[in-house]
N, C-alpha and C positions, 0 to 999 in steps of 0.2 A: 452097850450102846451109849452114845452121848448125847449130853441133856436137847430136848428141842429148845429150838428159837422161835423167836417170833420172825415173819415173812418182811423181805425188804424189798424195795423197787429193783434191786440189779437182779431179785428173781427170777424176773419177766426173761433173762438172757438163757435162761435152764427150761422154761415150761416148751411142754411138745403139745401139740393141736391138731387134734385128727378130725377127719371130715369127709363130705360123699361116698360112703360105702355104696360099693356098686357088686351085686350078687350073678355068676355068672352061673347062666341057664343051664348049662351043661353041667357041671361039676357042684355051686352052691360056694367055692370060693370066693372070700370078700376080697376085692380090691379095694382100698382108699388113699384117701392124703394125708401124709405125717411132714407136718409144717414146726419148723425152729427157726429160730432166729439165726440170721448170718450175721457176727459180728465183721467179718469184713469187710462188707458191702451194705453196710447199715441197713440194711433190710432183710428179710427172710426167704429160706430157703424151705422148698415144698417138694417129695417127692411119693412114687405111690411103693405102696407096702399090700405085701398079701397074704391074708391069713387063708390056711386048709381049710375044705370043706368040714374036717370032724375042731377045727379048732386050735390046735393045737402047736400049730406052726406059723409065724407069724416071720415073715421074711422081704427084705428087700426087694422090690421087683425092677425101678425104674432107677436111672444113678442122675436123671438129668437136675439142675435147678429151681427150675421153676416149670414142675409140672402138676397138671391139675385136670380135672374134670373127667373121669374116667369111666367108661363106658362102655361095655362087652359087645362084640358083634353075638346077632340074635343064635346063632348056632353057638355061642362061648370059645368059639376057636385062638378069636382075638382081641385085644384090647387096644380100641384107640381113647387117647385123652390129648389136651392140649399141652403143648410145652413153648415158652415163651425163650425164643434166643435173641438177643437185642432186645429190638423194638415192638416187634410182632408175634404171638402167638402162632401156630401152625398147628394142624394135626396129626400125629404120628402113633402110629399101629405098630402093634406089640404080639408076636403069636403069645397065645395064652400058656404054654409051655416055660416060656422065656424065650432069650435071645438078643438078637439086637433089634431096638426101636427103627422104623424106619419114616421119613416127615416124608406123607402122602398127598400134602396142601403147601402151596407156594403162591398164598393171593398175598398181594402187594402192602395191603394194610393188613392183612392177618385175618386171623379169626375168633369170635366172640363168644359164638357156641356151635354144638354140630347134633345129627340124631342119626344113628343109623337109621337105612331103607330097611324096610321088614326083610325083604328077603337079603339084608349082608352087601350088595351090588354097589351097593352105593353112599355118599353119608353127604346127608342135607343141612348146608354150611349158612349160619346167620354171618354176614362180613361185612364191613363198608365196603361201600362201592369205588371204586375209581374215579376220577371225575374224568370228562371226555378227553383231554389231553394227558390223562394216563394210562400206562399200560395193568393189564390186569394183575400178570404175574410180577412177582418181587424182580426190583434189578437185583445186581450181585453186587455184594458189601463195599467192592472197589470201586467199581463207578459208582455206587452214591457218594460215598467219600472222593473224588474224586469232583464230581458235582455241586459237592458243597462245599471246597474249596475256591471253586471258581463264582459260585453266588456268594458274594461275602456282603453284600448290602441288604441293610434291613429293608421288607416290603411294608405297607401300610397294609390293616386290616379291615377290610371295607365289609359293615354289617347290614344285612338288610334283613334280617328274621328277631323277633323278640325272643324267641328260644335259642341266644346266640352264645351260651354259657351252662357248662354243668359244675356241679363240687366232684373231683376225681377226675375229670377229663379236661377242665380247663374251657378255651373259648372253642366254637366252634368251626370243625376244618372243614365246612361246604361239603363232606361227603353222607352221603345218606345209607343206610345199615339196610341191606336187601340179602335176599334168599340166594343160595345157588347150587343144584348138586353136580356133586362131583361123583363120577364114574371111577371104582376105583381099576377095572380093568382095561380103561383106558387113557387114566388120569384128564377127561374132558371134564370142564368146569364150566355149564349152562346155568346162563341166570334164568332164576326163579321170577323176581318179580325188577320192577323198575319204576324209576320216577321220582316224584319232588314226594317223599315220604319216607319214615323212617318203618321196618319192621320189628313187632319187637316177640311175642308168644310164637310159635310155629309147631309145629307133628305133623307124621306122614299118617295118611290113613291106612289100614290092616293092609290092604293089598299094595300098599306103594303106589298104586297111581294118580293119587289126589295129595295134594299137601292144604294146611290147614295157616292162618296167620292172621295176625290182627295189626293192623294199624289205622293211624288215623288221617282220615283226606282230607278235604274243605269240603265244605256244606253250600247250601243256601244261606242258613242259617250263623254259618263260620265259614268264612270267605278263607280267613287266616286260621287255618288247619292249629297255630300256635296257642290259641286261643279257645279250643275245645279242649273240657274235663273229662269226657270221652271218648273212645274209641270202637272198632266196628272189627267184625268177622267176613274172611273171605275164603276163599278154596277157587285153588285152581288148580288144574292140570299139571301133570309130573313137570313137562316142557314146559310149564308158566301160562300155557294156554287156557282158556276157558275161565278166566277170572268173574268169580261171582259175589257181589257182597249179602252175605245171609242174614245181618242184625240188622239196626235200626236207627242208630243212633246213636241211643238212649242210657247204654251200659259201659261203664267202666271195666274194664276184663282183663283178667289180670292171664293166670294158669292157662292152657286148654288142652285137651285132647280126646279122639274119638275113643265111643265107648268100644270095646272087645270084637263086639259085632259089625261095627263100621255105620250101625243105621240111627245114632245121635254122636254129636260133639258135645261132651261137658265142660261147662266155659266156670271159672270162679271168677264172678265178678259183683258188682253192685250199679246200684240205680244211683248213686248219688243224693238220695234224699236226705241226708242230712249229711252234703257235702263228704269232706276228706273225713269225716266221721262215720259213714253208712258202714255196715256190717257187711263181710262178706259174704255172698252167697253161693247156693251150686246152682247154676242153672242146665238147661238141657234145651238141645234144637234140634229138630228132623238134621242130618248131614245130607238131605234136598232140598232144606231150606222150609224155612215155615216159623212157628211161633217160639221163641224160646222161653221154655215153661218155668220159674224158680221153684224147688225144691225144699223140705223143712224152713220156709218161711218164719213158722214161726218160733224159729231155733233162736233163742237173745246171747249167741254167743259167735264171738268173733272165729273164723275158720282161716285157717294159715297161721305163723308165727310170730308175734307181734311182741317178746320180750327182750327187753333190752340189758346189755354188757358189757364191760372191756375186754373180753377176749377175743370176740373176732365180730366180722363187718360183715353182716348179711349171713341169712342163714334161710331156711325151707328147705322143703322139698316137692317136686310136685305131684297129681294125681296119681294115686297106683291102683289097680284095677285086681279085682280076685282072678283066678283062673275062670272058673267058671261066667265069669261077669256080670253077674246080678250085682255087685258090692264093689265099691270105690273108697281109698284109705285116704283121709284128710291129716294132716294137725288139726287142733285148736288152741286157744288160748283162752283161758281161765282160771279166776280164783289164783292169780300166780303161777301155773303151771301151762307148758307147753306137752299136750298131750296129741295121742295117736287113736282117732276117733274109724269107724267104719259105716259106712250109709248104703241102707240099700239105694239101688238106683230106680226102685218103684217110689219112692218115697214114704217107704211103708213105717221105718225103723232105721236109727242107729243107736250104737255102743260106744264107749269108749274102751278101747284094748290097752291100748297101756299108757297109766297115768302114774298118778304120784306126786311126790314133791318135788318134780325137776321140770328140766328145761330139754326137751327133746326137739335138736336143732334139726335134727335130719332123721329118716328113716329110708329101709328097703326093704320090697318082698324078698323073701327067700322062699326053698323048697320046702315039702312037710310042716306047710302051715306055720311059719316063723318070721318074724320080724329083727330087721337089723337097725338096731337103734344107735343113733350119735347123739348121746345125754351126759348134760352137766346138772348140776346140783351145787349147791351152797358150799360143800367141801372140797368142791372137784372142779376143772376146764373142760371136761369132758372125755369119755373115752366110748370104745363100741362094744355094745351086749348084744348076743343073741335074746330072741325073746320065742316063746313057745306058746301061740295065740290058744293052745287047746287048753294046757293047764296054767299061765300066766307064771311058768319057771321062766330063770333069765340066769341069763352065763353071758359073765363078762369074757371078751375077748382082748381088750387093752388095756394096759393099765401104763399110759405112758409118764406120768408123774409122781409113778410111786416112790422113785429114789429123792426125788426135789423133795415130795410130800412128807416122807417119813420122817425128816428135818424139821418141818415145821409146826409150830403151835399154833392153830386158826380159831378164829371164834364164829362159833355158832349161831346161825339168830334164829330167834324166836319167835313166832307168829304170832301174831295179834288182832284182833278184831274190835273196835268201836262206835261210837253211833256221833256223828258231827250232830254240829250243834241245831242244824236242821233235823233229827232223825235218822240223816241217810247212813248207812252201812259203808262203812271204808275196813279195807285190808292193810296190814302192814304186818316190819318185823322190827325188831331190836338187838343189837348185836352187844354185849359185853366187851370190855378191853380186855386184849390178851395180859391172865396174870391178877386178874379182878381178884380183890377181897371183899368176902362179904363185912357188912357194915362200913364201908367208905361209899365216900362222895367221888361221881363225876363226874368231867366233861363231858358235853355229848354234840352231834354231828347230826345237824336233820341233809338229808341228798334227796334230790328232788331230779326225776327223768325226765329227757327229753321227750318231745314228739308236737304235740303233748297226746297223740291217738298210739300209746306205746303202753307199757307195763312194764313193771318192776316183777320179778320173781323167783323164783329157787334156782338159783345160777349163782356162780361162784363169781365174784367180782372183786379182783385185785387191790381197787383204791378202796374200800371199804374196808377188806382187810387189810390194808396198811395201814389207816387209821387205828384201827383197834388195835395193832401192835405198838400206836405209837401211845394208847391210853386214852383214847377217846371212846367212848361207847358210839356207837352208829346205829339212828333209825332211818326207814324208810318207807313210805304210802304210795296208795295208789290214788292220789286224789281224784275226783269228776273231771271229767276230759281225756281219762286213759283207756284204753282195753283191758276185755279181762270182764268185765261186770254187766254187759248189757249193752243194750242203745242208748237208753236214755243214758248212764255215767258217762256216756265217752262222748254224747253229743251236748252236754252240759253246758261245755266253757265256750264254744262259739257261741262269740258276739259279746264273752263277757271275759274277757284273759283279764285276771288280775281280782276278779269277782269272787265265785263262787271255790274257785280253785284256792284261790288264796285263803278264804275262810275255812276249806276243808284242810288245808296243808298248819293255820295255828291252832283248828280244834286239834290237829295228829300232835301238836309240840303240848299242845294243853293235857292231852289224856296219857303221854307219855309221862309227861311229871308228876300225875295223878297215880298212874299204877304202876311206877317205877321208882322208890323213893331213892334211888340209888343216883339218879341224876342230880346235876348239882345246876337248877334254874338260872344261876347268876355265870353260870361258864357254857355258853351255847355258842355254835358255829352253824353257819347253811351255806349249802355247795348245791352245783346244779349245773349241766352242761344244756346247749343250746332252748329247746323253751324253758328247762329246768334252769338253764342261762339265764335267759329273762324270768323267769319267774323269782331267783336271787335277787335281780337286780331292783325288780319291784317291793321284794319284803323287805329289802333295806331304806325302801323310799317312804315304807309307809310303817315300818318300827322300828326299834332301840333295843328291842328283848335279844338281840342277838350281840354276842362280845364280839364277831369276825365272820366273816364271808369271802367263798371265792366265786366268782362267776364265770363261766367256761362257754368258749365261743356262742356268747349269746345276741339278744336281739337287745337294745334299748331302744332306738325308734322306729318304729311304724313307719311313719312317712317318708325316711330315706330307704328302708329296709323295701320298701315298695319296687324301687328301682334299681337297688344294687343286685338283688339276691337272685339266684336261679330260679327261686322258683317264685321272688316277691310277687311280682303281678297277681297272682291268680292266689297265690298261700294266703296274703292278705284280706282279699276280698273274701276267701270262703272262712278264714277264722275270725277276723276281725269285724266285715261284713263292710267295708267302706276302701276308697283310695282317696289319693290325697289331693285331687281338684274337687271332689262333691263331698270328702266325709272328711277334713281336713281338721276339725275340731276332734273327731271322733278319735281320727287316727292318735293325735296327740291327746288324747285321755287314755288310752290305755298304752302309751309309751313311757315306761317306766324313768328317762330321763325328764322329762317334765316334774318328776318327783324330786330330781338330783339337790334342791336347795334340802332338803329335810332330810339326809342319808347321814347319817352319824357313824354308822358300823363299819371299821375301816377295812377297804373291800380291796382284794386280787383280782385283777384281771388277767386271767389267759384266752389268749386265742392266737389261731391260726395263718400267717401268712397269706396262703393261698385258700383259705376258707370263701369257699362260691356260693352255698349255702348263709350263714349267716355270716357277711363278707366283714374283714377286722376295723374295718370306718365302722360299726358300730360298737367295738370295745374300744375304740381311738375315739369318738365322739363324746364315750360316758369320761375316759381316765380323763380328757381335756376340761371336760365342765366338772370336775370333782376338784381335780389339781387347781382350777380358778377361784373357785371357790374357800379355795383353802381344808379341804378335805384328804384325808387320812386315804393314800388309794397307791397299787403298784401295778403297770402294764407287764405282761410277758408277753413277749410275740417268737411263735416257734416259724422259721423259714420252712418255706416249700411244704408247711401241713396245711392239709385241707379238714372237711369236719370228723376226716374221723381218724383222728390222733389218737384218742384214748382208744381205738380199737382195732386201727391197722395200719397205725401209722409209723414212719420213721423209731424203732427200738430205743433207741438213745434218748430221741427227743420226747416217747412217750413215760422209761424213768425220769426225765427232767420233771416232766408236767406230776409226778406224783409227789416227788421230793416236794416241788415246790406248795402244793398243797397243803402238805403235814407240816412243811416247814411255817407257811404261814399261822395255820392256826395254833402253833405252837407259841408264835413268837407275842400271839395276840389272846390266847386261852389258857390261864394259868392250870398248869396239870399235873 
């Protein structure tokens, strides 16, 4: 065998990335998604793959490009998922035997998601709507082209909504996301619901004739629907008839679906009381309407998946329900790990079923009491294990990086635990350079995450490891303001970004040099992508202990960030607690460019083109007053990436952003 290497950025064009295992009733075969990179079309290629019910066989099922989201009809006969040709995704069913796919949905803009009807009849499609001068169904490929030959002048974009932009989609096309099912024995496509609103959670109820959905209307209180942190629950009738709104208000609601029995809806959501910080919670409602009661209250741990990566862009999974239905299967997130928790639905007790040191982005029931887990871990991207909830055995079923993996030398990290300088309790780890000798000195790499309501945890992360191959040691914390710890750490930093965060992030650099003599204090670097963005931007404004920094699509001011960004209006006001006609002082105190005359530490800028999220006018506002200044400073701007470059963005341009990384702190961190 030949010697291992250390791991490089053109890696990323070898690693495989599987995801939604979806377990069919009939037989216990897993279907999922085995996603690679397409070097020819600078993007990636996703198709489903299907392992035997005993394991053992793990086989092609789908040959299309881009297909995703897979879904067994309830007798396991067949298999529909989405497949995107062009521009639009469609639904297309698969007898569960094999054969050929056939696309049973032809809506005009496509489809976003679908749920089988209990009884197989039918499949309940979330789509944009059309607008009144279009037709429902798709034209044919030729007359659009055809059509847009003969439009060849630009139109003006006339905006009249403050929600007129998302990061991923771009500005907004006036069509609103509603319900609709479709009949599949007579390909009729009845809308579900209608109007000036968007749908977004949805489930059929046990018998099929109610459907379930949430979105949000205008108020008394919120005239402009754009403007509410909340949203509401409704049910109506199979045909859309009989619309009812069952909440109140008052809840943010993310998940939903009826319990087993059909006589509660389980909603995962929160009250908002400490803003985009509140904890998630389970609540429950009569499904006739009445009180929605919360559940383990007083659980101080975040429910759903809240750990952050470069390997892929969004991850959960939602409610799964026991047979019997006393018991409902959550995630959670904690102490660094995404685990696989069980509640009963009295409120009497839950468990955690299967934990550990990783990051379990997805999971499925399966038959004989078994769980199908999609887990990554610090040496891994992730692959699928059976899990055996009686005796907590676990059989891996993929091992899709074992050939890349075998190659490589990775370094390990190391957990840590210490008490900031207030007493508080922080988590971290530390990773060696690939090749370390004991008794040297070295560089080291503090990374700081996004969110900043996110975690850091046992998950494999590419840029980390490439640091450490290039000879950097790499830590990393979970300062106050993340998930993972409680109410109180995650709800900490509002009102104070740059405060309490930042004093927990130099006691993490302080206790690292204290119990690591292996670091070498005078060769330090800090990285950090969007708040971890701004949070870089800030510790360069306010110290010199660091030799180099990169900052990755982040924020520097407040007061434009207000206006530019998708979600400024409202992000601002609930993290910062101010806008820029009444708290316009405020907002420029904790805008880390206000600091820009004292930045010494010569800093990379990366960001995104098309970043809607934290938009590149604030990595163009910091490089401009740095460069004027006569400061040490470089822009990169990757075209047509939006915020999540490092995680699913453009292949090429995300080895670029890695290179460029290592390459800077190389050029600026003696090593």
């Amino acid at each position: 065998m030949s010697e291992k290497r250390p791991i490089t950025a053109d890696d990323l064009y070898r690693m495989h990335w599987v995801s939604d295992p979806a377990v069919s009733p009939k037989t216990g075969a897993v279907a999922y998604i085995s996603k690679t990179v397409n070097d020819q079309h600078g993007g990636y290629t996703s198709h489903i793959r299907l392992i035997s019910p005993d394991g053992r066989e793990d086989t092609a099922f789908t040959a299309g490009e881009q297909d995703a989201s897979p879904a067994w009809s309830p007798d396991g006969s067949k298999l529909a998922f989405l497949r995107k040709k062009g521009d639009a995704r469609q639904v297309w069913v698969m007898p569960a035997h094999g054969g050929e796919a056939q696309a049973v949905t032809e809506l005009k803009h496509g489809v976003s998601a679908f749920k089988w009807a209990p009884d197989g009849s039918a499949l309940l499609l979330r789509a944009e709507a059309p607008s009144a001068d279009e037709a429902v169904v798709a034209e044919d490929p030729g007359a659009q082209a055809e059509k847009a030959g003969k439009d060849k002048q630009p139109d003006e974009k006339i905006i009249h909504r403050i929600k007129y932009k998302a990061d991923g989609a771009g500005l907004w096309n006036d069509r609103r996301t509603h319900l609709f099912v479709h009949d599949l024995a007579t390909s009729a496509c009845t809308p579900v619901t209608s109007g000036d609103f968007d749908v977004s959670s949805f489930h059929w109820s046990p018998d099929g004739s109610r459907i379930i959905y949430t979105a949000t209307h205008a108020s008394a209180s919120f005239p402009d629907p754009d403007l509410r942190l909340t949203n509401d629950l409704f049910v109506a009738e199979r045909d859309g008839g009989n619309v009812r709104q069952l909440t109140d208000g008052r809840l943010s609601i993310g998940p939903i679906a009826y319990t087993p029995d059909g006589s509660h809806i389980l909603m995962l959501a929160d009250d908002l009381n400490c803003g985009f910080a509140t904890l998630t919670r389970i609540y429950l409602i009569p499904a006739e309407g009445g009180e929605a009661r919360v559940y383990y209250e007083d659980l101080d741990v975040q429910l759903g998946h809240a750990c952050v990566g470069d390997m892929r862009a969004g991850a959960g999974s939602p409610p799964a329900f026991s047979e019997d239905g006393k018991y409902v299967f959550l995630q959670l997130s904690e102490d660094g790990g995404v685990k696989v928790a069980r509640f009963a639905l009295d409120g009497s007790d839950y468990e955690i079923i299967a934990g550990g040191d990783r990051e379990i982005y997805q999971f499925a029931l399966a038959p004989e009491g078994r769980l199908i887990l999609a887990s990554a871990d610090t040496l891994h991207p992730g692959d699928l294990f059976s899990f055996d909830m009686a005796n907590g055995e676990e059989t891996r079923l993929t091992d899709c990086n074992k050939e890349l993996f075998s190659e490589l030398v990775l370094s390990e990290p190391e957990a840590f635990r210490f008490e900031a300088s207030d007493g508080w309790p922080i988590q971290g780890w530390i990773m060696k350079p690939v090749g370390f000798k004991e008794g040297s000195k070295v560089p080291a790499i503090l990374e700081i995450h996004g969110g900043p309501q996110a975690m850091y945890g046992c998950t494999f992360m590419h840029e980390f490891q490439l640091l450490a191959a290039a000879g950097f040691a790499v830590f990393y914390t979970n300062p106050r303001g993340g998930h993972g710890y409680g109410q109180v750490h995650v709800n900490t930093v509002r009102g104070d970004y740059g405060g309490r965060d930042y004093q927990d992030l130099m006691d993490a650099v302080d206790y690292v040099l204290s119990a690591y003599d292996y670091i070498d204090d005078a060769r330090l670097g800090v990285t950090g992508g969007s708040y971890g963005g701004f949070m870089t931007n800030w510790i360069v404004g306010h110290t010199d202990r660091f030799q180099a920094a990169v900052t990755q699509r982040s924020i520097c001011n407040w007061v434009s960030f207000y206006g530019v960004s998708d979600i400024g209006y409202y992000f601002t006001e609930d993290q910062i607690w101010g806008n820029p006609w009444d708290d316009l002082e405020k907002l420029w105190k904790h805008s880390p460019i206000a600091y820009v005359k004292q930045v010494n530490t010569p800093l990379l800028i990366l960001h995104g083109e098309q970043d809607l999220r934290c938009p590149i006018e604030q990595g163009e506002q910091l490089f401009v007053a740095l460069k004027r200044l006569g400061k040490e400073a470089q822009f990169i701007r990757f075209p047509g990436a939006d915020h999540n470059l490092s995680r699913s963005g453009n292949p090429h341009l995300r080895t670029r952003r890695l290179t460029h990384i290592v390459r800077w702190f190389e050029e600026h961190i003696e090593h």
